[in-house]
N, CA, C and O atoms as a Maestro MAE file, in Angstrom:
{
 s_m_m2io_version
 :::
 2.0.0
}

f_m_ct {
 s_m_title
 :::
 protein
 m_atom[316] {
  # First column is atom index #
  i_m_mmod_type
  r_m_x_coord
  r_m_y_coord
  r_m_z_coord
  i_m_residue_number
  s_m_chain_name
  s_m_pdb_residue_name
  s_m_pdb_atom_name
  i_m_atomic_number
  :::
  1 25 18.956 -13.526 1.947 1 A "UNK " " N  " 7
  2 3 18.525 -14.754 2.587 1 A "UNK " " CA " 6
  3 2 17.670 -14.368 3.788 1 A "UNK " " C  " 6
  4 15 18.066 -13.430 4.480 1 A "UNK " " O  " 8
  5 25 16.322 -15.113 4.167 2 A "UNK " " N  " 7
  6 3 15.619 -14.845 5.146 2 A "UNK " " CA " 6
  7 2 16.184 -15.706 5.994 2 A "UNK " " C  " 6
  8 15 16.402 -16.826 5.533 2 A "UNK " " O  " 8
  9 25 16.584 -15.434 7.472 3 A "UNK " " N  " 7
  10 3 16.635 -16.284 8.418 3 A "UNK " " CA " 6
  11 2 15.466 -16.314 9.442 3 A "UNK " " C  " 6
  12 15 15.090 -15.206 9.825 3 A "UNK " " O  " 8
  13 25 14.865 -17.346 9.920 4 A "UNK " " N  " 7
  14 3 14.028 -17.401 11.143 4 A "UNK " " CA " 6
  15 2 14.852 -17.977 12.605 4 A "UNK " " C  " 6
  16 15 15.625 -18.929 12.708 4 A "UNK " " O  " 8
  17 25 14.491 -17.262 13.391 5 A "UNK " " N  " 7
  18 3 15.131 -17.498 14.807 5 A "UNK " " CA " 6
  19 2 14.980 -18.665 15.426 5 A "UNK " " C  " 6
  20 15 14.100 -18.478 16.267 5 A "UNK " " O  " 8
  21 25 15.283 -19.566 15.468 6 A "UNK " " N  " 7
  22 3 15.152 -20.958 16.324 6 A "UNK " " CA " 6
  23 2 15.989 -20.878 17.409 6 A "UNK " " C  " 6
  24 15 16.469 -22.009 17.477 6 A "UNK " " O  " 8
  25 25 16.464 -20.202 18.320 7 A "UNK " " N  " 7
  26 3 16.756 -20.203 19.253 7 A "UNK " " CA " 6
  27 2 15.744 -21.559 20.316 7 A "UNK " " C  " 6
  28 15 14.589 -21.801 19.965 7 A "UNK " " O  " 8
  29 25 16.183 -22.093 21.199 8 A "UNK " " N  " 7
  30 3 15.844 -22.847 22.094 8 A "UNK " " CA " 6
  31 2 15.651 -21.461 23.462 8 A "UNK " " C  " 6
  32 15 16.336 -20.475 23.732 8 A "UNK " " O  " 8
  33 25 14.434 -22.011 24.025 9 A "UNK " " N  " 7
  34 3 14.070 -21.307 25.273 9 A "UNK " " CA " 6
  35 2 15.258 -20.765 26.169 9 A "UNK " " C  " 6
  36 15 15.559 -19.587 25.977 9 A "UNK " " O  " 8
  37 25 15.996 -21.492 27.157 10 A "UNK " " N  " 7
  38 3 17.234 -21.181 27.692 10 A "UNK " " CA " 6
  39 2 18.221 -21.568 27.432 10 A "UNK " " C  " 6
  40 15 18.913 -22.233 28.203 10 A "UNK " " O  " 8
  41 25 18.643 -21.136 25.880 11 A "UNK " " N  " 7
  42 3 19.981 -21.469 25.194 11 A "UNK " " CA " 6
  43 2 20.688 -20.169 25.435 11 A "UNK " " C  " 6
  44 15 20.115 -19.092 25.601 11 A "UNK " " O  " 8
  45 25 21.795 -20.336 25.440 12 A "UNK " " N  " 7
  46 3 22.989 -18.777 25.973 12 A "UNK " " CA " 6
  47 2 23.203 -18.305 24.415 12 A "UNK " " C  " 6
  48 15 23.487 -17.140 24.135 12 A "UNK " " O  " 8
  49 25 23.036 -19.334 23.436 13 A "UNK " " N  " 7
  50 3 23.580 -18.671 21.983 13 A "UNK " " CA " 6
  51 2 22.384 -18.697 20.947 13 A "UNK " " C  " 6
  52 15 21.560 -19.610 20.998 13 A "UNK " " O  " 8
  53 25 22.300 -17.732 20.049 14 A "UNK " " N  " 7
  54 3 21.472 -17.457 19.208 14 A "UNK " " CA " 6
  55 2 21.505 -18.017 17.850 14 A "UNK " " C  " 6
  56 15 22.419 -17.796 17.055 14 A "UNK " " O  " 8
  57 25 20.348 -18.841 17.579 15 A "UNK " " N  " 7
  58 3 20.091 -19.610 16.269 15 A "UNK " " CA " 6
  59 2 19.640 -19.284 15.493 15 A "UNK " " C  " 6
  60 15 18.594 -18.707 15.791 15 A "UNK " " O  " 8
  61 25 19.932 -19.329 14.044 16 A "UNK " " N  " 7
  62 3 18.888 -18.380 13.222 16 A "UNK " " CA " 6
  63 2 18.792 -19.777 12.023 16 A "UNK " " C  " 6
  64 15 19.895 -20.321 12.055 16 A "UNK " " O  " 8
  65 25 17.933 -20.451 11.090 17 A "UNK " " N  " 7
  66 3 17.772 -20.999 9.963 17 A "UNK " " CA " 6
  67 2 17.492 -20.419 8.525 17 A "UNK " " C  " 6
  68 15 16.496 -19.700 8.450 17 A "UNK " " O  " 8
  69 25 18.107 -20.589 7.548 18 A "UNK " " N  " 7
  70 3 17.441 -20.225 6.835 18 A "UNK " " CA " 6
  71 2 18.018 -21.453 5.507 18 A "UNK " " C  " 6
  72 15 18.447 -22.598 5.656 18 A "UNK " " O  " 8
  73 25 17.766 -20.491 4.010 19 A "UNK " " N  " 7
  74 3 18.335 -21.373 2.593 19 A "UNK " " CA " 6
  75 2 18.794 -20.300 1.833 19 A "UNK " " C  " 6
  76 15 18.476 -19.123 1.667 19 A "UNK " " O  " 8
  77 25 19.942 -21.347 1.277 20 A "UNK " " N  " 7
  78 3 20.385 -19.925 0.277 20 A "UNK " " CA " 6
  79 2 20.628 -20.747 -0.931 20 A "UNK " " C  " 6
  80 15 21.514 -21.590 -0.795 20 A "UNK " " O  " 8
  81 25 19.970 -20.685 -2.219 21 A "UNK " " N  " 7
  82 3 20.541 -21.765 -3.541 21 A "UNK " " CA " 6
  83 2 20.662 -23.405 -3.318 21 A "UNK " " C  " 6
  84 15 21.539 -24.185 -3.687 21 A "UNK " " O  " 8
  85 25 19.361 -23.637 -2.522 22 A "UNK " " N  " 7
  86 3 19.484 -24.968 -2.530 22 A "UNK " " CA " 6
  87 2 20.408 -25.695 -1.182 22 A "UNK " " C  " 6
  88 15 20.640 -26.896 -1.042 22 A "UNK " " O  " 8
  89 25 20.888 -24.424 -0.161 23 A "UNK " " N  " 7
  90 3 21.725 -24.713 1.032 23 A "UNK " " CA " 6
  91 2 21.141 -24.785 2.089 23 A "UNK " " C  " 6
  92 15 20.108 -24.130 1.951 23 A "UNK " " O  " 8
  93 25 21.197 -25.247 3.185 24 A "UNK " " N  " 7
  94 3 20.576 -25.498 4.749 24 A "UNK " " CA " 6
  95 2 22.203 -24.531 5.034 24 A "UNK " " C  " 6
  96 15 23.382 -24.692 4.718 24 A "UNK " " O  " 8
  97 25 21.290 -23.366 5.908 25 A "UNK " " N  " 7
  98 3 22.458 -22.489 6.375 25 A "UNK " " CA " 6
  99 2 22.008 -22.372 7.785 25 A "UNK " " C  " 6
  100 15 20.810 -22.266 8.048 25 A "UNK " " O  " 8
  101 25 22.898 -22.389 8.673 26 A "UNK " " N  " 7
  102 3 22.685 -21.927 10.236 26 A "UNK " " CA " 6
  103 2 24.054 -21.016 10.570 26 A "UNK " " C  " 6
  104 15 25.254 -21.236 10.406 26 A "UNK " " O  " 8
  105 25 23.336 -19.945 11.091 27 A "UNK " " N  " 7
  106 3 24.100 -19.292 11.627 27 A "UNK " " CA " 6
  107 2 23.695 -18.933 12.693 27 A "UNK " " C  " 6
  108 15 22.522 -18.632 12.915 27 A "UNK " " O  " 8
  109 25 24.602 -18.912 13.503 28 A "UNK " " N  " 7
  110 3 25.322 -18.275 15.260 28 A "UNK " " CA " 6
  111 2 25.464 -17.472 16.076 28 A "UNK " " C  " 6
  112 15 26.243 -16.637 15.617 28 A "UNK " " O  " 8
  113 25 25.173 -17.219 17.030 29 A "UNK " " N  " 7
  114 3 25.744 -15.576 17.633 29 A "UNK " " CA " 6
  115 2 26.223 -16.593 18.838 29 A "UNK " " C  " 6
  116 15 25.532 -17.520 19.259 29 A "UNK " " O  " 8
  117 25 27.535 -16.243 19.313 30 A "UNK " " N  " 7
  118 3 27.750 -16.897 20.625 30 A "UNK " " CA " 6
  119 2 28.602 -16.184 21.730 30 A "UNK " " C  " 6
  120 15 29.529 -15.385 21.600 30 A "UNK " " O  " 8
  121 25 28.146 -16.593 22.612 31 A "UNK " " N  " 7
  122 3 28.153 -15.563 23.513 31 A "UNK " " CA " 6
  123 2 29.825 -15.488 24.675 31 A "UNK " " C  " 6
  124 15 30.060 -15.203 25.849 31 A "UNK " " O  " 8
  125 25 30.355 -15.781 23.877 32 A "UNK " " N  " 7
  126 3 32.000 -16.413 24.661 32 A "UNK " " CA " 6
  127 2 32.392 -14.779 25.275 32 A "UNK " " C  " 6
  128 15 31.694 -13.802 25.005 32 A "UNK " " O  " 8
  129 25 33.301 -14.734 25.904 33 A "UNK " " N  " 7
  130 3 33.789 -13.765 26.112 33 A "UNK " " CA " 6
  131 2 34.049 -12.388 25.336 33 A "UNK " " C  " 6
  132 15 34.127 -11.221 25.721 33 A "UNK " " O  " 8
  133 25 34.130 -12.890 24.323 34 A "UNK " " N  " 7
  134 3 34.003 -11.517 22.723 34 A "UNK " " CA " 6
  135 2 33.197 -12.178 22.340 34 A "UNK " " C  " 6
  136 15 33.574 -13.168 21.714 34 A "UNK " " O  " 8
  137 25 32.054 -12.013 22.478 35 A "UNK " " N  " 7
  138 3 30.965 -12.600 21.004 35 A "UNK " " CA " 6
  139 2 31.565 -12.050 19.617 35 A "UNK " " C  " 6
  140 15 32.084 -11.016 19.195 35 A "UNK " " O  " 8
  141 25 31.188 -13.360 19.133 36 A "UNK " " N  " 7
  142 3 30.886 -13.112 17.694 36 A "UNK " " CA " 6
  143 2 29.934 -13.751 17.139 36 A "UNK " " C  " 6
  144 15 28.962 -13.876 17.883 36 A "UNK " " O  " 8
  145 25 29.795 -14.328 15.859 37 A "UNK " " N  " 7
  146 3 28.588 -14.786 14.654 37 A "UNK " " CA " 6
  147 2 29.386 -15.862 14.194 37 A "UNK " " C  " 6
  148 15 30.611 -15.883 14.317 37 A "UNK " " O  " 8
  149 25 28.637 -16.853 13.607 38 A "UNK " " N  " 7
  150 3 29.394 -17.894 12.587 38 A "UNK " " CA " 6
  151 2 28.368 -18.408 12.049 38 A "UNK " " C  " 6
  152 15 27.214 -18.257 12.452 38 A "UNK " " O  " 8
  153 25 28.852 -19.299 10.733 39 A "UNK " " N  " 7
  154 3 27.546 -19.816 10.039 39 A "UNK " " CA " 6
  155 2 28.709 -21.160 9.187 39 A "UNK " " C  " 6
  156 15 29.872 -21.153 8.786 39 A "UNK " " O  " 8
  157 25 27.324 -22.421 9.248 40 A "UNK " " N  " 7
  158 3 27.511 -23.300 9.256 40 A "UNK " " CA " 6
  159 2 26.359 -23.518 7.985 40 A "UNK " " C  " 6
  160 15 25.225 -23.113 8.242 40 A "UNK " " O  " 8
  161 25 26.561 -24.054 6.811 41 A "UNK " " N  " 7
  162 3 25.866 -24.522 5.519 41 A "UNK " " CA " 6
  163 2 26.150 -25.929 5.173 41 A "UNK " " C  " 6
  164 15 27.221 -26.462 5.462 41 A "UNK " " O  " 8
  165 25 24.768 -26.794 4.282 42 A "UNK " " N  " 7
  166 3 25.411 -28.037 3.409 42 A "UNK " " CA " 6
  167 2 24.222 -28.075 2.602 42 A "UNK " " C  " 6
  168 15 23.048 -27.746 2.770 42 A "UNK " " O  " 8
  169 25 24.948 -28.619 1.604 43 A "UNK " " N  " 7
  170 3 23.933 -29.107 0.467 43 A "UNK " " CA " 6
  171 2 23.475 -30.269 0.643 43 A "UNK " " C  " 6
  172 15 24.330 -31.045 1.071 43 A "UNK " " O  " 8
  173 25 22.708 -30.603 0.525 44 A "UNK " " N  " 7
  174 3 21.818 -32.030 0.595 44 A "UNK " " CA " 6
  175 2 22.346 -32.907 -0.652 44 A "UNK " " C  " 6
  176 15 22.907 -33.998 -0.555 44 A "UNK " " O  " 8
  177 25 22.101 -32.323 -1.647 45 A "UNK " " N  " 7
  178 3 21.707 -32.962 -3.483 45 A "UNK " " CA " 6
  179 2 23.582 -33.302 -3.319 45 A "UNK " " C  " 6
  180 15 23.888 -34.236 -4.061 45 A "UNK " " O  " 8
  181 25 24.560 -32.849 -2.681 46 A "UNK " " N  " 7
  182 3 26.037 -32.581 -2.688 46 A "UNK " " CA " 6
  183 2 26.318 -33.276 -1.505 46 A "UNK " " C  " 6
  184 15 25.555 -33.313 -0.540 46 A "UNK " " O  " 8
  185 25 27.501 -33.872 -1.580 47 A "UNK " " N  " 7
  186 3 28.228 -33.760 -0.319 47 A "UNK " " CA " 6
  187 2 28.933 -32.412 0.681 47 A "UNK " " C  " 6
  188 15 29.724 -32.625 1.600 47 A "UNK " " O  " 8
  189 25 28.603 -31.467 0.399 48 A "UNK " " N  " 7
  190 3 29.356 -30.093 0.686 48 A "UNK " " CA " 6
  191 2 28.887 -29.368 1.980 48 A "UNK " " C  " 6
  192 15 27.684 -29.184 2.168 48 A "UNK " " O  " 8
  193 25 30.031 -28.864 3.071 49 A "UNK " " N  " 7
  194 3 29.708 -29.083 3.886 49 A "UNK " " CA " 6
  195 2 30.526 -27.810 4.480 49 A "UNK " " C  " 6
  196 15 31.679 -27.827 4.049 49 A "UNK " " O  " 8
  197 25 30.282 -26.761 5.303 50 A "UNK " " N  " 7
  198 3 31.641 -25.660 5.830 50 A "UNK " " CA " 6
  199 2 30.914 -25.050 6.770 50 A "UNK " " C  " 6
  200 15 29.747 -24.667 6.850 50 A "UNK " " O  " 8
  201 25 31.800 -25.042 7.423 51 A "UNK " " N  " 7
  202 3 31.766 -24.061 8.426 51 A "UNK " " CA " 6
  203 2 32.589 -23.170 8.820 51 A "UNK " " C  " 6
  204 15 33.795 -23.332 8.632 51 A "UNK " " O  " 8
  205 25 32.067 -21.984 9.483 52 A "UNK " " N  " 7
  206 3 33.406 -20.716 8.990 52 A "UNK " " CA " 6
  207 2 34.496 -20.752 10.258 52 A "UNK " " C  " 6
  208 15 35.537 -20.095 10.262 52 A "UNK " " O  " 8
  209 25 34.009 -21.749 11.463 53 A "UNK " " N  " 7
  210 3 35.106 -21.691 12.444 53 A "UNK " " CA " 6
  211 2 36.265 -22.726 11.973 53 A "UNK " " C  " 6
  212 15 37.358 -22.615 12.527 53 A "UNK " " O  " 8
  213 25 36.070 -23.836 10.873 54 A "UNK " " N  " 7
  214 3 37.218 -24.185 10.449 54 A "UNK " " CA " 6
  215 2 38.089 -23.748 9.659 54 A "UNK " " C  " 6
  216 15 39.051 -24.429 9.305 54 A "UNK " " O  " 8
  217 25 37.776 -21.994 9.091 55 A "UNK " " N  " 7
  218 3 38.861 -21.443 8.515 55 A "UNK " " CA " 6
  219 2 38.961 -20.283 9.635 55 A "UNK " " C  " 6
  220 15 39.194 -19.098 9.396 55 A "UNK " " O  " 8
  221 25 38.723 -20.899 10.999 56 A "UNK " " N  " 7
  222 3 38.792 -19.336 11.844 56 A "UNK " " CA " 6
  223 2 38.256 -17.868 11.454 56 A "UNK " " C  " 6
  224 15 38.739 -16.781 11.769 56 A "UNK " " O  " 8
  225 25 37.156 -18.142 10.702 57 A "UNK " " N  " 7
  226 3 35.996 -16.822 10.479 57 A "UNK " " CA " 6
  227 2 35.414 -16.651 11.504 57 A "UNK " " C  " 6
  228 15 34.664 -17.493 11.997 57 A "UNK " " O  " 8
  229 25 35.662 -15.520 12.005 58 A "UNK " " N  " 7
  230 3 34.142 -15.111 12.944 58 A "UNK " " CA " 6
  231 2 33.829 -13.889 12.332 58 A "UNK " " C  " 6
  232 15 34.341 -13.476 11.291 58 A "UNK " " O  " 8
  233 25 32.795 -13.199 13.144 59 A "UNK " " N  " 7
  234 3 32.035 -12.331 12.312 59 A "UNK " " CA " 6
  235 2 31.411 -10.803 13.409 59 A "UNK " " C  " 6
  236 15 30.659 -11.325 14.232 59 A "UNK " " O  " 8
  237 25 31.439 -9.822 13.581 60 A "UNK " " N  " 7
  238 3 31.069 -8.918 14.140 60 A "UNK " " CA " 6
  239 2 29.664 -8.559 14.444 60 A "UNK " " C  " 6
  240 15 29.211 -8.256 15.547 60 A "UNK " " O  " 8
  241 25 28.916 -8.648 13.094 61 A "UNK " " N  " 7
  242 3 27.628 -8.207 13.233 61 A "UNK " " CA " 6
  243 2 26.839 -9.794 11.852 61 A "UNK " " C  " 6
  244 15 27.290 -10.557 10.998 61 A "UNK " " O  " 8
  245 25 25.669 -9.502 12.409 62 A "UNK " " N  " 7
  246 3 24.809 -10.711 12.335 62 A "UNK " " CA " 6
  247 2 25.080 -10.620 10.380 62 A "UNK " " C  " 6
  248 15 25.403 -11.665 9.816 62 A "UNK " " O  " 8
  249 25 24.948 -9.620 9.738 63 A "UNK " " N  " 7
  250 3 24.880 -9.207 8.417 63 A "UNK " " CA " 6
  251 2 26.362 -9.432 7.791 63 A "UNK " " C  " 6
  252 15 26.570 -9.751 6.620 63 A "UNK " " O  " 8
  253 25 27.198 -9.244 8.623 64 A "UNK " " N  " 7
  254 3 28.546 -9.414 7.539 64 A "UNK " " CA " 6
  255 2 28.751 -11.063 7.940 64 A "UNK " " C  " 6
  256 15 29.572 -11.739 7.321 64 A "UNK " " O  " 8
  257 25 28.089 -11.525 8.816 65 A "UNK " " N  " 7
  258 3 28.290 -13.365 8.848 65 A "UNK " " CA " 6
  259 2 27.719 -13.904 7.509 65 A "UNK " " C  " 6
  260 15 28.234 -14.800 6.841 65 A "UNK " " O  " 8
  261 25 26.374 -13.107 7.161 66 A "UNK " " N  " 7
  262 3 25.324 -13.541 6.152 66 A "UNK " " CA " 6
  263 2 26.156 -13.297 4.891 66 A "UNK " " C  " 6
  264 15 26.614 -14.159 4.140 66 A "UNK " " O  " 8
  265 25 26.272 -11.935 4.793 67 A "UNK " " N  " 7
  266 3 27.303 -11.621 3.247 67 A "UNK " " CA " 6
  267 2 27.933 -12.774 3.104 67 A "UNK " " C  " 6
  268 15 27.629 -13.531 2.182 67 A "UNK " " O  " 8
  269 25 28.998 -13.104 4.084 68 A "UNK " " N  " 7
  270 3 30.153 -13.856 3.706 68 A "UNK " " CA " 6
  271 2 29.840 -15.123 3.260 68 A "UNK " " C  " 6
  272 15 30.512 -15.679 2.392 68 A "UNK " " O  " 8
  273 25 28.577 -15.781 3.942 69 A "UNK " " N  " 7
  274 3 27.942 -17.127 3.698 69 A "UNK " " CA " 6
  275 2 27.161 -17.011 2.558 69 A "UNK " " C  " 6
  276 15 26.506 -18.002 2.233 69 A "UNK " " O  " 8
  277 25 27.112 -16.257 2.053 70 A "UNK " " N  " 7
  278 3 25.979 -15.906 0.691 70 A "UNK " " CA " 6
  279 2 27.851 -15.984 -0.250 70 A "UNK " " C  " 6
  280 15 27.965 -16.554 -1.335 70 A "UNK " " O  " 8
  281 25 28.822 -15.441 0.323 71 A "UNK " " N  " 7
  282 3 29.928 -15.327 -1.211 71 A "UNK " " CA " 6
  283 2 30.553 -16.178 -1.308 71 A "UNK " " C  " 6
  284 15 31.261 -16.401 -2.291 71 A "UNK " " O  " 8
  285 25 30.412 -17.263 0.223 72 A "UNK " " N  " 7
  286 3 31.262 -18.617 -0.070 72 A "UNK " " CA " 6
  287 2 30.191 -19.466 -0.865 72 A "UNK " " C  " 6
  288 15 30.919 -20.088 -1.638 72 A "UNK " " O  " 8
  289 25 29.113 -19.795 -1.091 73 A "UNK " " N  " 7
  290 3 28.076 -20.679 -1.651 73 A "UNK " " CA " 6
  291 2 28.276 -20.240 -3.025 73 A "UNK " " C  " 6
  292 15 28.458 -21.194 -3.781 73 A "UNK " " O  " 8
  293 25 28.305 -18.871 -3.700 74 A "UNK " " N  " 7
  294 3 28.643 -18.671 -4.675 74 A "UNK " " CA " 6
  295 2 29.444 -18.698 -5.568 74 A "UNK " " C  " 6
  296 15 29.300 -18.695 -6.791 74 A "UNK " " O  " 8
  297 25 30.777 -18.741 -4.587 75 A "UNK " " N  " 7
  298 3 31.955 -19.302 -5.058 75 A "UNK " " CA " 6
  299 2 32.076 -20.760 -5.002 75 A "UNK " " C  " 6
  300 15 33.022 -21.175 -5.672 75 A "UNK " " O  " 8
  301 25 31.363 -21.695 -4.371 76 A "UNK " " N  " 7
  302 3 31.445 -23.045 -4.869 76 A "UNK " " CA " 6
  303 2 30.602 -23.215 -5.780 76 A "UNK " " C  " 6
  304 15 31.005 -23.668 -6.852 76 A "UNK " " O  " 8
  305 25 29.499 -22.965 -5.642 77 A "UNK " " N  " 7
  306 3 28.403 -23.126 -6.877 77 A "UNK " " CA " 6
  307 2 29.083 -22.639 -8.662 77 A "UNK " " C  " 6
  308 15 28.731 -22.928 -9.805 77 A "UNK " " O  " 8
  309 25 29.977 -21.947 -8.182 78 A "UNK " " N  " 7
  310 3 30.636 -21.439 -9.450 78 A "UNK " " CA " 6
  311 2 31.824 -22.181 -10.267 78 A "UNK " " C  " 6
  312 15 32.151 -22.042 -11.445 78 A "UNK " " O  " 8
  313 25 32.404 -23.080 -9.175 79 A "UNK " " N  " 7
  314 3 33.556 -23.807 -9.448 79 A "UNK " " CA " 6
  315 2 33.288 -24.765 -10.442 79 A "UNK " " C  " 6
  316 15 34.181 -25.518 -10.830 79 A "UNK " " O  " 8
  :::
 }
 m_bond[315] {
  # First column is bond index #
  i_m_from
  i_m_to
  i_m_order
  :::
  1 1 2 1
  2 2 3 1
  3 3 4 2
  4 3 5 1
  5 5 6 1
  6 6 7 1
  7 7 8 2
  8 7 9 1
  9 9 10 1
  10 10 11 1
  11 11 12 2
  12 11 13 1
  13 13 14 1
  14 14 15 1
  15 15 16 2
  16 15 17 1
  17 17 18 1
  18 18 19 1
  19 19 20 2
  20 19 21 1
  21 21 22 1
  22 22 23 1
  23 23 24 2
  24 23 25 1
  25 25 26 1
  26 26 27 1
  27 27 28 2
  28 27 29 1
  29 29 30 1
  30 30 31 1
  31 31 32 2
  32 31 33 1
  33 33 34 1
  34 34 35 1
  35 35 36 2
  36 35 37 1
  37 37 38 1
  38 38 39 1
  39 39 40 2
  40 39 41 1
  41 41 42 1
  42 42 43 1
  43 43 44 2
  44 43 45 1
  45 45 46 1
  46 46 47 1
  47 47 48 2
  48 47 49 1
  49 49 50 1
  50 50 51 1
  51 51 52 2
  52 51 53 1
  53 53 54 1
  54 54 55 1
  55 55 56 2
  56 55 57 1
  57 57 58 1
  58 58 59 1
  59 59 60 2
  60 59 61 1
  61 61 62 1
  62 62 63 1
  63 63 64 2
  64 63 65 1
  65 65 66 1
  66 66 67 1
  67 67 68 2
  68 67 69 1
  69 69 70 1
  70 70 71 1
  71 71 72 2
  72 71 73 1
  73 73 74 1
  74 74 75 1
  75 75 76 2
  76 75 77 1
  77 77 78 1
  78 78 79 1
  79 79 80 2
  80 79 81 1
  81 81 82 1
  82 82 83 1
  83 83 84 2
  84 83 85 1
  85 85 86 1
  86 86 87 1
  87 87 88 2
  88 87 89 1
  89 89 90 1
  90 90 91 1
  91 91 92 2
  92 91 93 1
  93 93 94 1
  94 94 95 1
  95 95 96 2
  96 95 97 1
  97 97 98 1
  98 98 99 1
  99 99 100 2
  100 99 101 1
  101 101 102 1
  102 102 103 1
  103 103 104 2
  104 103 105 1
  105 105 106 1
  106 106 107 1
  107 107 108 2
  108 107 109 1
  109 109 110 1
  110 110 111 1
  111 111 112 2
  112 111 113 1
  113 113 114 1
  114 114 115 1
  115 115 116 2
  116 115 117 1
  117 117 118 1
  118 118 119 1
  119 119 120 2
  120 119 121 1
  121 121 122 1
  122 122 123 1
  123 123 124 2
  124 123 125 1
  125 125 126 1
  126 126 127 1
  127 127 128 2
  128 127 129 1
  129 129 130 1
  130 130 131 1
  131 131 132 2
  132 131 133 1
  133 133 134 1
  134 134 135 1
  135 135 136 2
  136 135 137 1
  137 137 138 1
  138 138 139 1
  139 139 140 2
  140 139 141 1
  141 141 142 1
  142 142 143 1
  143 143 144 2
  144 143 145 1
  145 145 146 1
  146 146 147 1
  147 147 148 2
  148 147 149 1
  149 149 150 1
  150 150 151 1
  151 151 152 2
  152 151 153 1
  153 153 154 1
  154 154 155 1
  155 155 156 2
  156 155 157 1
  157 157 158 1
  158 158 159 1
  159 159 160 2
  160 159 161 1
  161 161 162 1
  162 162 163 1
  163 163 164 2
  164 163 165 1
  165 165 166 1
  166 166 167 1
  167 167 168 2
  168 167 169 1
  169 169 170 1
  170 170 171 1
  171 171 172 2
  172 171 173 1
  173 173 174 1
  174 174 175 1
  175 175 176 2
  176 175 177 1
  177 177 178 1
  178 178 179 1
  179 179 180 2
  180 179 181 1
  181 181 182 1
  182 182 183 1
  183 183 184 2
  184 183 185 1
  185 185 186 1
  186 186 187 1
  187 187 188 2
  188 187 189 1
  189 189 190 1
  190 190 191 1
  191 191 192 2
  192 191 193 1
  193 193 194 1
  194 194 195 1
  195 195 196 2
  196 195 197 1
  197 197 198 1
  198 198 199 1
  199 199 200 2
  200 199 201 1
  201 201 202 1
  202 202 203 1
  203 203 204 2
  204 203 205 1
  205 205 206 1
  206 206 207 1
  207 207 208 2
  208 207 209 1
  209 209 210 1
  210 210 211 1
  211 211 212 2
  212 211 213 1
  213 213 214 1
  214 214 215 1
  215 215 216 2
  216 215 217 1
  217 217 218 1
  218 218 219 1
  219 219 220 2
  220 219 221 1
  221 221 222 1
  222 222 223 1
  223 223 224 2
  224 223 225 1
  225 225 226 1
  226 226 227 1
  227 227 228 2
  228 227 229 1
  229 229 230 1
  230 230 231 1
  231 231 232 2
  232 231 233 1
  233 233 234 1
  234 234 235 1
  235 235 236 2
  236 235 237 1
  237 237 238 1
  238 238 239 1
  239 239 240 2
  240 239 241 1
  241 241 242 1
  242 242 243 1
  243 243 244 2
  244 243 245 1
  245 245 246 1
  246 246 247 1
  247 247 248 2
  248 247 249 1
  249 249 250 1
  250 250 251 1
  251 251 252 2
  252 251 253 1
  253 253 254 1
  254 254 255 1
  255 255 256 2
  256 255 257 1
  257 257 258 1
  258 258 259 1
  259 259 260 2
  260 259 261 1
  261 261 262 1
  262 262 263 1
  263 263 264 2
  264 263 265 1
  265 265 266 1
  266 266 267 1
  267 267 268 2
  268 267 269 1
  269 269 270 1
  270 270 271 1
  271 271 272 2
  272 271 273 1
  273 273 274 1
  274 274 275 1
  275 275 276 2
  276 275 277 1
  277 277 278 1
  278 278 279 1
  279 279 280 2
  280 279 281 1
  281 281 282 1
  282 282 283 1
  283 283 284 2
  284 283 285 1
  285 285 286 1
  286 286 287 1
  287 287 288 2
  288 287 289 1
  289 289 290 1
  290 290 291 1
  291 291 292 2
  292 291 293 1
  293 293 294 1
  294 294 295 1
  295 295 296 2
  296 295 297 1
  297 297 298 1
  298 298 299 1
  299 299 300 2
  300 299 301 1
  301 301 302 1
  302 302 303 1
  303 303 304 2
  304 303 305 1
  305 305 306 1
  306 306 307 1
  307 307 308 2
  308 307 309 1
  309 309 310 1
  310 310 311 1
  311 311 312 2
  312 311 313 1
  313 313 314 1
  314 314 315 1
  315 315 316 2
  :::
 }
}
């Protein structure tokens, strides 16, 4: 998945956009006391909708946020 940076000028946390299979994906870097990553997806054509802080996912590095958001889309798309 390509992401492009949309960060806002003096935002403290880092935005990235991209698509994965028909998904609007955003993912996170935020800057709390332990940073971590998160990513937030939905389908348009679907009602489907997740985000990884409501199963308490966070993420270390910008790439294992992406993996994980690339294997949850796949696993619904598969259901």
């Amino acid at each position: 998945m390509r992401l492009v940076n949309k960060t806002a000028c003096f935002d403290s946390q880092k935005t990235f956009k991209g698509k994965y299979k028909k998904c609007d994906v955003t993912v996170y870097y935020s800057r709390n006391e332990v940073p971590y990553w998160y990513y937030i997806f939905n389908k348009k054509d679907e009602d489907c909708r997740f985000n990884s802080l409501w199963e308490n996912m966070r993420y270390s590095t910008q790439d294992e946020c992406v993996a994980a958001c690339e294997a949850i889309i796949d696993e619904l798309i598969n259901q």
